[in-house]
N, C-alpha and C positions, 0 to 999 in steps of 0.2 A: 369536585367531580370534573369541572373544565381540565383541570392537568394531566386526570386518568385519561380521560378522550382523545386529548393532544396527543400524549406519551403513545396511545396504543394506534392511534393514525399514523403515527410518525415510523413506527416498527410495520406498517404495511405500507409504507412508501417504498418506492424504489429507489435506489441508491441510484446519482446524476451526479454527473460531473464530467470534465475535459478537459481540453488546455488552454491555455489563457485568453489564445483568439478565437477560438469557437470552431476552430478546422475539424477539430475532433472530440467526439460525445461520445461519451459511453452513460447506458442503463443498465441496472445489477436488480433483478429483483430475487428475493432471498435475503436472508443475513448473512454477514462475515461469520466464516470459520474460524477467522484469526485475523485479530488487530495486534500488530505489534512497532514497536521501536528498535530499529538495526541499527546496531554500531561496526560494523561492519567495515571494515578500510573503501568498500568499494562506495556503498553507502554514504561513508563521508564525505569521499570524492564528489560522487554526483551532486549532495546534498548543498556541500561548500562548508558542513557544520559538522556536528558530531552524528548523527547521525538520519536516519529515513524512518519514514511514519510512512506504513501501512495497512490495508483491510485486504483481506486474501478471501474471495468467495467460491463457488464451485462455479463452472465453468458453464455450465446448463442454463443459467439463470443471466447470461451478460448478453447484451447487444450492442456492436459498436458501428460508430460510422466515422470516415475519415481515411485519409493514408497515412498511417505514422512510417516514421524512420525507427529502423528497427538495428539494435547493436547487440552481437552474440558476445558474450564471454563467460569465464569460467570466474565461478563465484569462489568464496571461500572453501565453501564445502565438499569444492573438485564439479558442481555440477555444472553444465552448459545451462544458465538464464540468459533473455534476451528484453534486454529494456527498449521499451518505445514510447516514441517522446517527437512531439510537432516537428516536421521542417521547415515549418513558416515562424513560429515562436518559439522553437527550442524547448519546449515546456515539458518535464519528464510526468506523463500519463499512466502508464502499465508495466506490466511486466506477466511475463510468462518462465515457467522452467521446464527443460526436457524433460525431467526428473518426475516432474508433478504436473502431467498434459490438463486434467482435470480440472484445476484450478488456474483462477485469474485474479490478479495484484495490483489493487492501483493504489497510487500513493493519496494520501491523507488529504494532502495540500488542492488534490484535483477534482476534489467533492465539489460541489456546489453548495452543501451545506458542511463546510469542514467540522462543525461543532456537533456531526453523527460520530466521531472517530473517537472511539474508546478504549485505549491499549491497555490489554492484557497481560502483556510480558514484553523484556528486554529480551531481546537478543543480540552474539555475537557478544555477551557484556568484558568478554575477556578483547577487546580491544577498543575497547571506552575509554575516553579523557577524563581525569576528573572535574574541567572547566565545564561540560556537557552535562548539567545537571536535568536528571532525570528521574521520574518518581521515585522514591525509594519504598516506593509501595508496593509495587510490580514485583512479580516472579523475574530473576536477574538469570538468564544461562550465558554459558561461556561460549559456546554455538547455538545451531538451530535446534528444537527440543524436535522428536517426533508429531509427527499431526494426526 
């Protein structure tokens, strides 16, 4: 009975987390729309590995505090995302896309309880290493699926 309690406290908690020195916090209350793993060239980049772990929620439910530095490019998909990430620790935070104003992106690694992050699916799997072992459990798409 203690594990049902846990489990169902833990799904009305809000999602916390920020960057490494504490400049910048974000609170997500709601659930992730989408937990996924991007393999994605830009992804990797940023990451230093094969690829980025993240939880995408709606955008109604986030409140953030801090200044992030914020950098526009065009993702794979052709669309303008804009990642943002401490200027005091560097720490990659969030992300937003033109494409999808609604919804907010923080990466896995920036929870405060990182062991909330439950991927659903691969994406981008058509530019995956085979070194970057990844569940083989997951839904695998070759870009981004619809949401």
């Amino acid at each position: 009975m203690t594990d049902i309690i846990e489990k169902t406290a833990e799904i009305d908690q809000p999602y916390t987390g920020g960057c490494a020195c504490g400049a910048i916090r974000y609170e997500i209350s709601g659930k992730p729309v989408f937990q996924n793993d991007c393999q994605c060239r830009d992804c990797q980049r940023k990451s230093g590995t094969g690829h980025g772990s993240y939880l995408t929620f709606p955008r109604a439910g986030v409140k953030h505090s801090g200044e992030a530095t914020r950098w526009d490019m065009v993702g794979d998909s052709g669309n303008l995302k804009t990642r943002a990430f401490c200027p005091h620790c560097g720490s990659p935070v969030y992300l937003t896309f033109a494409a999808m104003p609604e919804v907010f992106t923080v990466h896995a690694a920036s929870l405060d309880d990182p062991g909330r992050y439950r991927p659903q699916a691969i994406t981008y799997g058509v530019r995956g290493h085979a070194w970057d072992f990844l569940d083989p459990a997951l839904p695998k798409f070759d870009r981004m699926p619809p949401m």
